[in-house]
Structure formats: structure tokens, C-alpha cells
C-alpha positions, 0 to 999 in steps of 0.5 A: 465799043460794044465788042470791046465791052463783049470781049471783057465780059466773056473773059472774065466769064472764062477766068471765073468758070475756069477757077471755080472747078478745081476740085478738092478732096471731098464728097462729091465725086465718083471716086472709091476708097476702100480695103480691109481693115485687119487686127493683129495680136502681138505676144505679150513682150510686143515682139511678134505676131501672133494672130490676125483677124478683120476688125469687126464693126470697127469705126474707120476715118477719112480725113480730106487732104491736109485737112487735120479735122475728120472728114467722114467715118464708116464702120468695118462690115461682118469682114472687117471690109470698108468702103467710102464712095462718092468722093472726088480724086484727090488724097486722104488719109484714113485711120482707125483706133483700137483698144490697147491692153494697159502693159507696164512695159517702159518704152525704152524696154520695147525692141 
């Protein structure tokens, strides 16, 4: 009796240990995320190119998963350089907004 009472008491210690260290994306883990984040200036018929420089002091955000509500955010170095550390593998999505000049352009005139 008292094995058997051993016995289902390891497993459930097992079940319950092996089930709570899934991990998800979030802090908390030695993964790195990082890049440059780059400003292009289109001409004024938004049909090409023509500058690109890093985005300085600009704010960057990291969304965990499928989660739609932001996870965390940095600021872009003097390089236009971002780096968000300490969080466990798994996949995020990061975005960043920029100012836009105000055209009158309608969309269907864009290529």
C-alpha cells in the first residue's frame, strides 16, 4: 500500500514538473534579439528611393508570440542599433513607428 501510494505520488510529481517548464516567449531567458533599424526617404511620388540613414533615438517594440498587446520596448543607439536581451527562444514580432509627411495623394494614384 504504501508503494503504491509512493508510486502515484512521484507521478503526479513528474506530470506536474514536466508541465509547468514550458516556456514562452517572455523575459526571462539568455536569448538575443537584435539589428538596425533603417529610415528610408522616398521622393515625393513615393516611387523610389532616395536616402537611407539608421533611425536615431527611435522607440522599437517587441511584441511576445501571438500576443497583440506589446510586450516591451527599447530606443535605437546613436547607429540606429537595437538589442533586446534576456528573453527565452521562442518567436516575437517587433515593429517600430515613424513619422510620415501628410501627402495629398489618393491611394489609388500610388503604383
Amino acid at each position: 500500500m504504501l508503494q503504491k501510494l509512493f508510486l502515484i505520488s512521484f507521478i503526479t510529481f513528474v506530470f506536474i514538473i514536466t508541465n509547468s517548464c514550458q516556456t514562452t516567449p517572455g523575459e526571462g531567458g539568455n536569448a538575443q534579439i537584435k539589428g538596425t533599424y533603417w529610415v528610408r526617404n522616398y521622393d515625393p511620388l513615393i516611387t523610389y528611393v532616395v536616402g537611407r540613414y539608421p533611425a536615431v533615438n527611435t522607440t522599437v517594440y517587441l511584441f511576445f508570440g501571438h500576443d497583440v498587446s506589446l510586450g516591451t520596448f527599447v530606443k535605437t543607439n546613436a547607429n540606429g542599433e537595437v538589442a533586446f536581451a534576456y528573453f527565452r527562444t521562442g518567436k516575437y514580432k517587433v515593429g517600430a513607428c515613424s513619422k510620415q509627411r501628410a501627402t495629398s495623394m489618393q491611394p489609388s494614384e500610388f503604383p
